[in-house]
N, C-alpha and C positions, 0 to 999 in steps of 0.2 A: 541274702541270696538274690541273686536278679534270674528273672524267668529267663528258660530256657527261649529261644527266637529258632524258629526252624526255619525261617524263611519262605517268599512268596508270596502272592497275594492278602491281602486280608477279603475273607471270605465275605461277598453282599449278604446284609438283613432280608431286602425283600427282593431275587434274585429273580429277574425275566424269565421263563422257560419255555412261553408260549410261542410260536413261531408261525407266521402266516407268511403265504409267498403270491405274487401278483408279478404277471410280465406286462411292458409296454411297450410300445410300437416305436420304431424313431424319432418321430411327431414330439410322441406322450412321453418318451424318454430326455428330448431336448428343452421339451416344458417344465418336466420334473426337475432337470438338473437347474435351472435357468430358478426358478423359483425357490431350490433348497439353496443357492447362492446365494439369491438375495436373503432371505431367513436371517443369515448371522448365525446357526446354527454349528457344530462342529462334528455332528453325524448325522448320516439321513438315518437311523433309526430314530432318533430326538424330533428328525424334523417331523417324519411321518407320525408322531405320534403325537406329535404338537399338533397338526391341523386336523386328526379324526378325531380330538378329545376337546383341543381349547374352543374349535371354531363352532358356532351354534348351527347344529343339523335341525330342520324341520319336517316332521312327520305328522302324516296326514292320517288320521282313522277317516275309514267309512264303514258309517251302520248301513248296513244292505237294506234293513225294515226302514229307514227313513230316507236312503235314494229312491226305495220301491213308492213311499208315500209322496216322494215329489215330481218324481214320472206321472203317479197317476193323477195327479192333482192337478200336473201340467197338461196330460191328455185330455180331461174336465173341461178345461178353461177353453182348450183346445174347441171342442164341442159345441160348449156354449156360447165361443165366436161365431161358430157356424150357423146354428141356431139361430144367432141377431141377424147373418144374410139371409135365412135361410125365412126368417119374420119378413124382414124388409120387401123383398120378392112377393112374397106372400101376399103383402100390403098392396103393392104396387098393381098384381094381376088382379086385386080385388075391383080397383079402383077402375083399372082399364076393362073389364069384362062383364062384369054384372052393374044390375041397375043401383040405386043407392037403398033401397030396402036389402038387397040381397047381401051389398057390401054391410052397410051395418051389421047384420043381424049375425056375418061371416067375424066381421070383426070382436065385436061380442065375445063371441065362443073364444076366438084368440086372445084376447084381454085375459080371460079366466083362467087360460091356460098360461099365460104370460104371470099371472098374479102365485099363481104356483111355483111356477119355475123360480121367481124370485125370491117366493120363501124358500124353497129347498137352498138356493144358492146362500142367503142368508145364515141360515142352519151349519151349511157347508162351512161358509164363511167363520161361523163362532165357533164350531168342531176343531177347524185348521188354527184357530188362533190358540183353544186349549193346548191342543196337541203340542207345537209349537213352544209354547210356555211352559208344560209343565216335563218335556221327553226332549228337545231339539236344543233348547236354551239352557239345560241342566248339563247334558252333556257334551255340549260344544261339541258336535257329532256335524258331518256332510258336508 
């Protein structure tokens, strides 16, 4: 016996249903078609769906805790530029104002505080490198 044939389509396995809709401008319509031409394509459904799926899209995370770490880190640096005019000057009224026991003895004090500052920056410094390596560099994050 041969199956019965009722005719009409053979029904699709994995059948579209989902429908999204998008308008464009004259511009973006004259682009779009100029492009689905060139394609080779034989539907703009196939075509559209060729360049949202084949073409490589890149996205970007940002961890908010590790912009907030490089802002501040950046305002730091910021600082301690200021800081180095802010020595230099210092230096310089020493040098023009007072006799050379007064300068010394002024400079001094600022060496010590100078010898701090460069450890904390130090310190800074090996903090941002951990940080960095073990939070920044893991997660390809910023």
């Amino acid at each position: 016996m041969e199956p019965i044939h009722k005719g009409g389509r053979i029904p699709k396995l994995n059948k579209a249903h989902h429908r999204y809709v998008f308008r464009l401008t004259d511009q973006e319509n004259a682009k779009f078609l100029k492009l689905f031409d060139e394609s080779g394509l034989d539907t703009k459904a196939k075509f559209i769906v060729s360049v949202i799926f084949e073409r490589q899209i890149k996205s970007l995370k940002m961890d908010a805790g590790a912009v907030d770490y490089c802002t501040k880190l950046s305002q730091f640096f910021s600082q301690f530029r200021a800081i180095g005019t802010n020595y230099n000057q210092i230096v310089k009224i020493l040098h023009t104002n007072f006799g050379d026991k007064k300068t010394v003895f002024y400079i001094g004090k600022l060496e010590k505080q100078t010898i701090e500052l460069a450890a904390i920056c130090k310190e800074i410094l090996i903090l941002s490198k951990k940080f960095e390596s073990q939070y920044l560099l893991k997660k390809g994050s910023l």
